[in-house]
Every structure is written in structure tokens, then in C-alpha cells.
MARSE-21613 format. One record per atom (N, C-alpha, C): residue number from 1; residue in three letters; atom name; x, y, z. Coordinates in steps of 0.1 Angstrom, whole numbers, plus 5000, padded with zeros to 4 digits. Example, Ala and Ser with C-alpha at 12.3 -4.5 7.8 and 13.67 -1.06 7.14 Angstrom:
<pt resi="1" resn="ALA" name="N" px="5132" py="4943" pz="5078"/>
<pt resi="1" resn="ALA" name="CA" px="5123" py="4955" pz="5078"/>
<pt resi="1" resn="ALA" name="C" px="5132" py="4967" pz="5078"/>
<pt resi="2" resn="SER" name="N" px="5128" py="4978" pz="5071"/>
<pt resi="2" resn="SER" name="CA" px="5137" py="4989" pz="5071"/>
<pt resi="2" resn="SER" name="C" px="5129" py="5000" pz="5079"/>
END
This chain:
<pt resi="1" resn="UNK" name="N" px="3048" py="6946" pz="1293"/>
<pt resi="1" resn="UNK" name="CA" px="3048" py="6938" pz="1305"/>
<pt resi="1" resn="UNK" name="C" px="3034" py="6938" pz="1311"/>
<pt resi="2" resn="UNK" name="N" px="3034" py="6927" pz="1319"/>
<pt resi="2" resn="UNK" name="CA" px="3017" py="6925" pz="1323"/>
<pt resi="2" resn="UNK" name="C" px="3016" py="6930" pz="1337"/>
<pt resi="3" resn="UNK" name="N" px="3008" py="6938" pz="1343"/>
<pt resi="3" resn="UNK" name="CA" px="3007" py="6943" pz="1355"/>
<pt resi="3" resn="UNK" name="C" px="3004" py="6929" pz="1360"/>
<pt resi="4" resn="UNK" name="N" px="3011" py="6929" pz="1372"/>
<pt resi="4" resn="UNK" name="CA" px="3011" py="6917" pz="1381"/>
<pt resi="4" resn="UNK" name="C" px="3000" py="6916" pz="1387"/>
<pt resi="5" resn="UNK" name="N" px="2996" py="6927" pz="1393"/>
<pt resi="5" resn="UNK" name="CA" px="2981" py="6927" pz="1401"/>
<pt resi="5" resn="UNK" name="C" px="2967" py="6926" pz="1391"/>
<pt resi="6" resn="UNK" name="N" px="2970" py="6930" pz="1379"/>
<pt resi="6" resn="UNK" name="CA" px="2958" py="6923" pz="1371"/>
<pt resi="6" resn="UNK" name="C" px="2961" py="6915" pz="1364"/>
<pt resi="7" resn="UNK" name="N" px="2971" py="6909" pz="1363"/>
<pt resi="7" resn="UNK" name="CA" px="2975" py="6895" pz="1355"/>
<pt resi="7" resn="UNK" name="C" px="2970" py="6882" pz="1366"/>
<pt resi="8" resn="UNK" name="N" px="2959" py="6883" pz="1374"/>
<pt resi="8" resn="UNK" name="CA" px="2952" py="6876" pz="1380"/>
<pt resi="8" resn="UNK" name="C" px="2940" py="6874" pz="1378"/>
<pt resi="9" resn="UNK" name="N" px="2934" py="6860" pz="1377"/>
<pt resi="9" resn="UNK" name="CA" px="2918" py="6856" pz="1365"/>
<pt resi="9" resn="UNK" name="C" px="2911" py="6864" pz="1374"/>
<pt resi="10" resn="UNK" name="N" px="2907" py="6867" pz="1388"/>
<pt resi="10" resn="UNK" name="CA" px="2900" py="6874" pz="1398"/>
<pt resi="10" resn="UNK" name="C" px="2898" py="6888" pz="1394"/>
<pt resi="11" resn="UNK" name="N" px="2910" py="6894" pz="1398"/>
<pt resi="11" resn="UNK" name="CA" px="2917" py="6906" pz="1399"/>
<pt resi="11" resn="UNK" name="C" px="2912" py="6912" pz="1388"/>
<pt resi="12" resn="UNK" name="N" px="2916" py="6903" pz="1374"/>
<pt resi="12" resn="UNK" name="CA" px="2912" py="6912" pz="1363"/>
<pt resi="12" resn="UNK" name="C" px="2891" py="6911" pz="1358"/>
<pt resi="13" resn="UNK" name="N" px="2887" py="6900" pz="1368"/>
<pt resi="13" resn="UNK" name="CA" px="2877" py="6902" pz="1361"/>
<pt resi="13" resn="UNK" name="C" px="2870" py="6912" pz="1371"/>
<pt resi="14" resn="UNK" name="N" px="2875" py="6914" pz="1383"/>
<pt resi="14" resn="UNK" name="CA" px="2870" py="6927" pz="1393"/>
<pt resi="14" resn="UNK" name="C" px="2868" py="6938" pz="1387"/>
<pt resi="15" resn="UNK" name="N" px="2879" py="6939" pz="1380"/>
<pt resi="15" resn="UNK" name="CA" px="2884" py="6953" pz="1378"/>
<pt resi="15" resn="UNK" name="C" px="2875" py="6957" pz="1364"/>
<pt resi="16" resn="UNK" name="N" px="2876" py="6943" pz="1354"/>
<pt resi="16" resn="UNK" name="CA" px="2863" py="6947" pz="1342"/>
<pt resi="16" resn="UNK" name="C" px="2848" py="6949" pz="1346"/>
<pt resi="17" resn="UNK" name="N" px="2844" py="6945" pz="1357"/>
<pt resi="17" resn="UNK" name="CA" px="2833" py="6943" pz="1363"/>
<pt resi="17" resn="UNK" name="C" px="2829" py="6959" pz="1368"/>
<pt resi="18" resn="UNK" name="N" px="2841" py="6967" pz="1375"/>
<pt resi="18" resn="UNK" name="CA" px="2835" py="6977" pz="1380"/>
<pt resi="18" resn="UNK" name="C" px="2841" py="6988" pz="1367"/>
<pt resi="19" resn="UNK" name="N" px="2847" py="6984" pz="1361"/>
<pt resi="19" resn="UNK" name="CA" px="2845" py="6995" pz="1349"/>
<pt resi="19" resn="UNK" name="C" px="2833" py="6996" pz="1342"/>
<pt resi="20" resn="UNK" name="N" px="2829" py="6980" pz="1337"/>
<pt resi="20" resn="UNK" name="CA" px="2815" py="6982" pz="1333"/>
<pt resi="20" resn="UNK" name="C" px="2804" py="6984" pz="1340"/>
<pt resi="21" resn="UNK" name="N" px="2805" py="6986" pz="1351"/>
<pt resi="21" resn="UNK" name="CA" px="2791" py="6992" pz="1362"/>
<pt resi="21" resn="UNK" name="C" px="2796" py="7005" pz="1369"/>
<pt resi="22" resn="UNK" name="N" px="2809" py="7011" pz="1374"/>
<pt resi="22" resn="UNK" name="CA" px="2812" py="7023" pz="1380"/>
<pt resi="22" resn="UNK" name="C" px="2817" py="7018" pz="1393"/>
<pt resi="23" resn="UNK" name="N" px="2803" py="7008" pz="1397"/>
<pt resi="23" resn="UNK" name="CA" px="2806" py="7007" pz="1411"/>
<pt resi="23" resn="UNK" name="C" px="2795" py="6992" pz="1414"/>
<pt resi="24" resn="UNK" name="N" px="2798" py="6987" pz="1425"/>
<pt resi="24" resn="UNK" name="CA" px="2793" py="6972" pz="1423"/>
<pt resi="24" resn="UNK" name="C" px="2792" py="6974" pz="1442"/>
<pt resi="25" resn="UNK" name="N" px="2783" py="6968" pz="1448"/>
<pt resi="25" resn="UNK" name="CA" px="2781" py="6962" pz="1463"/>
<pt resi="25" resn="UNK" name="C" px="2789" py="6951" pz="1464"/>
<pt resi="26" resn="UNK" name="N" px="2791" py="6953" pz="1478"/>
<pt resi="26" resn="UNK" name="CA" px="2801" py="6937" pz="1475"/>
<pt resi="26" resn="UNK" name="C" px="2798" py="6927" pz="1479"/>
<pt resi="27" resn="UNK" name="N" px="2782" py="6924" pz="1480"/>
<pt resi="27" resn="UNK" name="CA" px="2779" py="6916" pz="1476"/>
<pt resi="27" resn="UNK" name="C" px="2774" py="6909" pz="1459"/>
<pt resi="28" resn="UNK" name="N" px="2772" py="6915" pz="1455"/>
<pt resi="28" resn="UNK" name="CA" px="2773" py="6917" pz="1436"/>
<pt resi="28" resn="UNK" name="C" px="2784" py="6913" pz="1434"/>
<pt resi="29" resn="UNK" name="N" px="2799" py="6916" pz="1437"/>
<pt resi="29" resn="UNK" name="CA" px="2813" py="6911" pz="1432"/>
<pt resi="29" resn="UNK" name="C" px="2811" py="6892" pz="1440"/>
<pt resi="30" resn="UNK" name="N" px="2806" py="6892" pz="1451"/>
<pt resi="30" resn="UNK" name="CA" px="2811" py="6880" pz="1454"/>
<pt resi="30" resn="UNK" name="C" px="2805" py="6870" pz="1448"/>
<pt resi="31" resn="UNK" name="N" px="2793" py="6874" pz="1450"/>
<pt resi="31" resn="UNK" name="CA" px="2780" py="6865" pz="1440"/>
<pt resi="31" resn="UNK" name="C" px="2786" py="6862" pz="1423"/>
<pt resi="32" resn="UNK" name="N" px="2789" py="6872" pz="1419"/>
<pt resi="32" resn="UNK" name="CA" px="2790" py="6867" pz="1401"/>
<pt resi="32" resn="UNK" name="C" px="2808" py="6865" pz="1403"/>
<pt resi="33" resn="UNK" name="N" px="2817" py="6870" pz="1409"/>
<pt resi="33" resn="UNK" name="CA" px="2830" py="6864" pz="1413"/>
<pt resi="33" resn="UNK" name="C" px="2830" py="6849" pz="1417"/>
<pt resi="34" resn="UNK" name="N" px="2820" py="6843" pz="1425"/>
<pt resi="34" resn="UNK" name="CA" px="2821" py="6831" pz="1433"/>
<pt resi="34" resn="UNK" name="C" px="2830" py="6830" pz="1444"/>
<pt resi="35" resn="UNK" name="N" px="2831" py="6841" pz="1448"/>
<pt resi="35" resn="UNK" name="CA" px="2843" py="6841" pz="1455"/>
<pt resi="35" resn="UNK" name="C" px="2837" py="6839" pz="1474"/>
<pt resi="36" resn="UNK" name="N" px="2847" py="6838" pz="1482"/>
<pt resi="36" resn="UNK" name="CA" px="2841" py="6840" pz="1499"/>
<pt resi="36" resn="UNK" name="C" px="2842" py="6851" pz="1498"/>
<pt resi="37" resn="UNK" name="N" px="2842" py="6856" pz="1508"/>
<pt resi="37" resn="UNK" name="CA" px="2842" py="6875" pz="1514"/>
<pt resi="37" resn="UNK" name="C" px="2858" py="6871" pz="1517"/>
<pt resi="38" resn="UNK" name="N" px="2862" py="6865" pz="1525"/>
<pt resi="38" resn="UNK" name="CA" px="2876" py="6863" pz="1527"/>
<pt resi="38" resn="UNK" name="C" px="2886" py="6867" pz="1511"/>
<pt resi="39" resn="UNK" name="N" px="2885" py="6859" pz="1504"/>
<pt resi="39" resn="UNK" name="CA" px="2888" py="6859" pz="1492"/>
<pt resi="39" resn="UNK" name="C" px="2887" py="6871" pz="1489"/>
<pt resi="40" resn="UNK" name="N" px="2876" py="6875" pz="1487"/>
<pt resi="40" resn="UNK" name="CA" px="2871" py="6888" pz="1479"/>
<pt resi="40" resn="UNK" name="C" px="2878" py="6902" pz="1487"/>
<pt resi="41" resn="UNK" name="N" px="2878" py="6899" pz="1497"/>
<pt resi="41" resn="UNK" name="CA" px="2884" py="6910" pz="1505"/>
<pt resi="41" resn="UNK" name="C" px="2898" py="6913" pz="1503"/>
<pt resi="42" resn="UNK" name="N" px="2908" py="6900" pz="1502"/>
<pt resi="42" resn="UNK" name="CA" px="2919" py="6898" pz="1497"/>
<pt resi="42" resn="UNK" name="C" px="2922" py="6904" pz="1484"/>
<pt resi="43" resn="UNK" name="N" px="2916" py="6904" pz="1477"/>
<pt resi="43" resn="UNK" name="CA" px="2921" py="6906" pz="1461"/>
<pt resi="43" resn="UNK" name="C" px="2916" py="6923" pz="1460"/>
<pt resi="44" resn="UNK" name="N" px="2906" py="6929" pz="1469"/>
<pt resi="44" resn="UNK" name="CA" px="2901" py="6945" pz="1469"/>
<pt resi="44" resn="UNK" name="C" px="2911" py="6945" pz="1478"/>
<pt resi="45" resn="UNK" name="N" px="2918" py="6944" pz="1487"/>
<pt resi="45" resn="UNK" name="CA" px="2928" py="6954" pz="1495"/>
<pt resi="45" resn="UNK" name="C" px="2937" py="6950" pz="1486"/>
<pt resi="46" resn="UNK" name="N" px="2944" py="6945" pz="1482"/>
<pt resi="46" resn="UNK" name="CA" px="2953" py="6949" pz="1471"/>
<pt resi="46" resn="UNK" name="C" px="2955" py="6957" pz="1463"/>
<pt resi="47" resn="UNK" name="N" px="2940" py="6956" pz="1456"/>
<pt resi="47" resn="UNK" name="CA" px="2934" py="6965" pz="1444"/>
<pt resi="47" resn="UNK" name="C" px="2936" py="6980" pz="1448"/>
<pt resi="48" resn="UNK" name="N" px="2931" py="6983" pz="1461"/>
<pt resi="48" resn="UNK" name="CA" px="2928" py="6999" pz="1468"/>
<pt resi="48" resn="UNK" name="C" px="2944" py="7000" pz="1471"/>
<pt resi="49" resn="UNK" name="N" px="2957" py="6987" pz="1474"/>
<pt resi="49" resn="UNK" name="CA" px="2964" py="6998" pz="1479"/>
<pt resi="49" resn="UNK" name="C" px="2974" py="7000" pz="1471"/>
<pt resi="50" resn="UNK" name="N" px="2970" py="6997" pz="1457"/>
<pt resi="50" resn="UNK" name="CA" px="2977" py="7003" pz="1442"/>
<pt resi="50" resn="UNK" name="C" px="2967" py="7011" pz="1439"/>
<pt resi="51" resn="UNK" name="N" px="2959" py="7018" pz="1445"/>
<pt resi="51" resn="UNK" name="CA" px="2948" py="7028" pz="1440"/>
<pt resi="51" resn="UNK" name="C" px="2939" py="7024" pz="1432"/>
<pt resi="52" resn="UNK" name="N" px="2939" py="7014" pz="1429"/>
<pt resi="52" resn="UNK" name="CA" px="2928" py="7011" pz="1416"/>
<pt resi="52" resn="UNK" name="C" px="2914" py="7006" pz="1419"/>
<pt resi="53" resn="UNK" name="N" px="2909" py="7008" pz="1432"/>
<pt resi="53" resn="UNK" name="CA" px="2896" py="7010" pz="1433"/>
<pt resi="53" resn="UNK" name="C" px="2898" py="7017" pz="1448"/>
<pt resi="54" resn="UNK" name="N" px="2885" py="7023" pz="1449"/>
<pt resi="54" resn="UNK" name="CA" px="2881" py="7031" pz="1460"/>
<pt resi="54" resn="UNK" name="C" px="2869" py="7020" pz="1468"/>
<pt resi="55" resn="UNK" name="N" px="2869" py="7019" pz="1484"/>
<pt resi="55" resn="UNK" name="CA" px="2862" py="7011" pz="1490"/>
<pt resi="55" resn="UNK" name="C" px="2852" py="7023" pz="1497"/>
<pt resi="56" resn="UNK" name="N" px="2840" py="7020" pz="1498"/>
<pt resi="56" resn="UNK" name="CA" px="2830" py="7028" pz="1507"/>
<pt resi="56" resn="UNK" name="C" px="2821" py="7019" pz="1518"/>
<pt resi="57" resn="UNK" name="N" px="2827" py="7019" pz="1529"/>
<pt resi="57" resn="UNK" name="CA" px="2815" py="7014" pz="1537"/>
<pt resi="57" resn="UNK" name="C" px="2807" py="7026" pz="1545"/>
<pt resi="58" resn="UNK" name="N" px="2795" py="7019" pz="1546"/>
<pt resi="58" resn="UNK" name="CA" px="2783" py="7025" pz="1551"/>
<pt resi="58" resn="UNK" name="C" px="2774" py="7011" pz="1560"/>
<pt resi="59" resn="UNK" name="N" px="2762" py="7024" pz="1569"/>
<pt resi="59" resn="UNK" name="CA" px="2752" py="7015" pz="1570"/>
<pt resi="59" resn="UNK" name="C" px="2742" py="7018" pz="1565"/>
<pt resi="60" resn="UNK" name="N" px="2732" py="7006" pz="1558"/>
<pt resi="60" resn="UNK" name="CA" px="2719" py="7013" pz="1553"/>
<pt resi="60" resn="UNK" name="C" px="2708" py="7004" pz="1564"/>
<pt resi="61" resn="UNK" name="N" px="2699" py="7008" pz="1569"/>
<pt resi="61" resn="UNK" name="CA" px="2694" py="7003" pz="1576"/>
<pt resi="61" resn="UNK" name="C" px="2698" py="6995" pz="1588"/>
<pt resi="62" resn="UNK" name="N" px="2714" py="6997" pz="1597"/>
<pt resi="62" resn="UNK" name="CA" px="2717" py="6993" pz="1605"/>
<pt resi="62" resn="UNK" name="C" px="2726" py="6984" pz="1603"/>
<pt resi="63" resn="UNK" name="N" px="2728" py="6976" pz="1590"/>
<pt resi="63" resn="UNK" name="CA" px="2733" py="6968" pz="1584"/>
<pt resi="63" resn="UNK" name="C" px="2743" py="6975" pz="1575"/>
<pt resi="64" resn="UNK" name="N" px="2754" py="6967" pz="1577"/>
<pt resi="64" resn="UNK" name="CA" px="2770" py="6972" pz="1569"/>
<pt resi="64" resn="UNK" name="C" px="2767" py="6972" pz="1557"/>
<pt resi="65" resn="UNK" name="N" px="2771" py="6980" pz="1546"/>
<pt resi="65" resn="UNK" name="CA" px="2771" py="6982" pz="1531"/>
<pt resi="65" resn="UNK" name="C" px="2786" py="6984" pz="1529"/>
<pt resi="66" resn="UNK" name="N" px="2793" py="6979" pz="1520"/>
<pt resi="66" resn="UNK" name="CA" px="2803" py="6982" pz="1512"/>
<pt resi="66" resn="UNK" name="C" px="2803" py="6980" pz="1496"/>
<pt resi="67" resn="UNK" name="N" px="2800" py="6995" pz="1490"/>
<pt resi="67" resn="UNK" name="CA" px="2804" py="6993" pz="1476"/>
<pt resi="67" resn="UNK" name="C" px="2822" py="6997" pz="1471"/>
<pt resi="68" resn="UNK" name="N" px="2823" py="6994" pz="1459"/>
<pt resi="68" resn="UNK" name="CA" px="2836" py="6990" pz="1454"/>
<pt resi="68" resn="UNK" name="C" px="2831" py="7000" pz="1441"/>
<pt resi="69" resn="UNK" name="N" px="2842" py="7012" pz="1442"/>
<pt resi="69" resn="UNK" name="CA" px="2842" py="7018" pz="1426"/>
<pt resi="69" resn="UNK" name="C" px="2853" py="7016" pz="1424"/>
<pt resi="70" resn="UNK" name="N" px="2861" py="7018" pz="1405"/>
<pt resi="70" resn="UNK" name="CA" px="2868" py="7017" pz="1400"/>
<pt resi="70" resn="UNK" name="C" px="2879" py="7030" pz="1400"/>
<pt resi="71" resn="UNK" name="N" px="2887" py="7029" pz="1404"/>
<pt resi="71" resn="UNK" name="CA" px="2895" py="7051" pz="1404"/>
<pt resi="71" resn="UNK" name="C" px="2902" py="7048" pz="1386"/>
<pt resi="72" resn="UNK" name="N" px="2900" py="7063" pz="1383"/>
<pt resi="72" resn="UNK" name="CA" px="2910" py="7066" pz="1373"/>
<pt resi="72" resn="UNK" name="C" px="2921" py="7056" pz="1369"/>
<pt resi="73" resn="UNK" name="N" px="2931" py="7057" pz="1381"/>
<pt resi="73" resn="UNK" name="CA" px="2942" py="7054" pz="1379"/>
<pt resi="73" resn="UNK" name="C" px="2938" py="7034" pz="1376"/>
<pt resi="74" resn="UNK" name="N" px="2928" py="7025" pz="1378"/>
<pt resi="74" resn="UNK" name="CA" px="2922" py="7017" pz="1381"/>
<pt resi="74" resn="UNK" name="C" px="2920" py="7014" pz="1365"/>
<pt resi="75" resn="UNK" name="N" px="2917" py="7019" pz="1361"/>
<pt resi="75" resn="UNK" name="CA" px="2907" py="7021" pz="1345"/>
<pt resi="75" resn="UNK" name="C" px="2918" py="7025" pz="1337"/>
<pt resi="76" resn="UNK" name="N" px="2932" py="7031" pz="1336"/>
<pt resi="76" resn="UNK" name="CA" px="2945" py="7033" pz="1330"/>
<pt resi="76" resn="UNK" name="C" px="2949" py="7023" pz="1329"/>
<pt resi="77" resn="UNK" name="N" px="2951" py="7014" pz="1342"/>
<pt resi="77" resn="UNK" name="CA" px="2957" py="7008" pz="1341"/>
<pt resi="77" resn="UNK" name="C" px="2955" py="6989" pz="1339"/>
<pt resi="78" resn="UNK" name="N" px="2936" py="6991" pz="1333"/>
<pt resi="78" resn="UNK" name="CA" px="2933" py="6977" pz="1332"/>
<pt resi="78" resn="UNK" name="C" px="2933" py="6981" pz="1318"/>
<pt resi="79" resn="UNK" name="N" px="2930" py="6992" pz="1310"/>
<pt resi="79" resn="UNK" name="CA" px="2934" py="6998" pz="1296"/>
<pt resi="79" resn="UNK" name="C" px="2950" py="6995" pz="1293"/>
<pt resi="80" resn="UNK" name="N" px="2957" py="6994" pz="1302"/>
<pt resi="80" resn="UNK" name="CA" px="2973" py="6991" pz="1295"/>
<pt resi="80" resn="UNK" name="C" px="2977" py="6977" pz="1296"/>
<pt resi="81" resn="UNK" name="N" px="2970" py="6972" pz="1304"/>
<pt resi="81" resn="UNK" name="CA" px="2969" py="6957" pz="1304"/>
<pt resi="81" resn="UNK" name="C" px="2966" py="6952" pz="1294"/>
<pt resi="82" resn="UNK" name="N" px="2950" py="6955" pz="1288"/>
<pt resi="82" resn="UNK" name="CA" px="2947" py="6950" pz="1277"/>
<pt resi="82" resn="UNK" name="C" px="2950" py="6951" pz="1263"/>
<pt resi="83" resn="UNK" name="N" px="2960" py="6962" pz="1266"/>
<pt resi="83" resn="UNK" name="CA" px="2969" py="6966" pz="1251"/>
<pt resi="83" resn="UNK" name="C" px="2981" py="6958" pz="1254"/>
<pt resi="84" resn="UNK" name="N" px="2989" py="6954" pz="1262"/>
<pt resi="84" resn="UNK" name="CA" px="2997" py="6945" pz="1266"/>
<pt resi="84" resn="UNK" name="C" px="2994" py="6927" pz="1261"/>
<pt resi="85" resn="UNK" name="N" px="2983" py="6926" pz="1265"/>
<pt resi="85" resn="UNK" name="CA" px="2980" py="6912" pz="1258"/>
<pt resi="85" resn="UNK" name="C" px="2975" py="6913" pz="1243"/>
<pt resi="86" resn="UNK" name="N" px="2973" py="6921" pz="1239"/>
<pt resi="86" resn="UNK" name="CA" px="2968" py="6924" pz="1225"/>
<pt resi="86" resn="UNK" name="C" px="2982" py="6923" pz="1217"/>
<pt resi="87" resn="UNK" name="N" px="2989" py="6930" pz="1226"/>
<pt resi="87" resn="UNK" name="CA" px="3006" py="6931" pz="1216"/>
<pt resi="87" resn="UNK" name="C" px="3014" py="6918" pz="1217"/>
<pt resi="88" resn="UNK" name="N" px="3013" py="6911" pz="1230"/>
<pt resi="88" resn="UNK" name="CA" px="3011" py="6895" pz="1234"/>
<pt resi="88" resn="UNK" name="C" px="3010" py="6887" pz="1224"/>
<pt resi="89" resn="UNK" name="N" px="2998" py="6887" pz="1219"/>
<pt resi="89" resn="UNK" name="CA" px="2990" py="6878" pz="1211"/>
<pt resi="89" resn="UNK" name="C" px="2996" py="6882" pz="1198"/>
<pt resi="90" resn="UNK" name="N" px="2994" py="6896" pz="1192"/>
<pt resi="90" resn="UNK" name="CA" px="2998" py="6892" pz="1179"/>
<pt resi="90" resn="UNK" name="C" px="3014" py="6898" pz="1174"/>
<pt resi="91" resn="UNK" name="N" px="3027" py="6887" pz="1188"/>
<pt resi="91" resn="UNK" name="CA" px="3038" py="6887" pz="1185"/>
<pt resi="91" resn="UNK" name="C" px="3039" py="6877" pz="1187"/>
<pt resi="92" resn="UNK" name="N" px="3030" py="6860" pz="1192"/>
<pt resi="92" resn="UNK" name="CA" px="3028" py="6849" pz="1193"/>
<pt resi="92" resn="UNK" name="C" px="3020" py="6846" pz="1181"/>
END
């Protein structure tokens, strides 16, 4: 069965994004996402409140920072996703 929350074209390529980097600013996710910050914001509270990413804001220089890492449980479960469409595909 396909996880609902990454069976979204966004969602899952968030979630590949911060596996392959650890952790991404969010401005980096919106920029190569295309997404608004509205948007973007939408699909990371979701993400965080199935645990599968951790949010950090800060200021660096007076100015708001938020980076976006991936948790464990985050990385399990875009790993069972993609065994899911793998098993998908070659029973189609």
C-alpha cells in the first residue's frame, strides 16, 4: 500500500531531496520545488506531524532561517514507499 502522505508528486520529491542532502533551508526546497512558501509550508507541516521531518527555525543575522531535516522515521518510510511501487510495477 502507498503511503498517502508520500504518494504526493511534492511530498515525495521533498522527502527525496532532504534524504539526499540531510537537511535543505527552506529556501532551497521552495526554489528547486517551485513551490510558494504557502504551499511549501503546507506539505512540511504535514510531513513533521507524521514525524518525517524535523523543522528548525533560527535567526542568522536578524533574519528568520528555517532549515528542514529528514528524521529516521522519514527515511523508513520513503524506503517502503519505494519498495511499494517497485512491487507495483512489476505486478503490472
Amino acid at each position: 500500500m502507498f503511503d498517502p502522505l508520500l504518494h504526493q508528486n511534492i511530498r515525495s520529491k521533498l522527502i527525496s531531496l532532504l534524504i539526499a542532502n540531510e537537511e535543505l533551508p527552506f529556501k532551497a526546497l521552495k526554489e528547486y520545488l517551485q513551490v510558494t512558501d504557502g504551499n511549501l509550508s503546507s506539505h512540511l507541516s504535514k510531513l513533521e506531524k507524521a514525524g518525517y521531518v524535523k523543522i528548525e527555525k533560527s535567526f542568522e543575522k536578524k533574519r528568520p532561517k528555517t532549515v528542514v531535516h529528514v528524521t529516521t522515521k522519514g527515511k523508513k518510510a520513503f524506503e517502503h514507499y519505494i519498495e511499494a511501487l517497485k512491487l507495483f510495477i512489476e505486478e503490472n
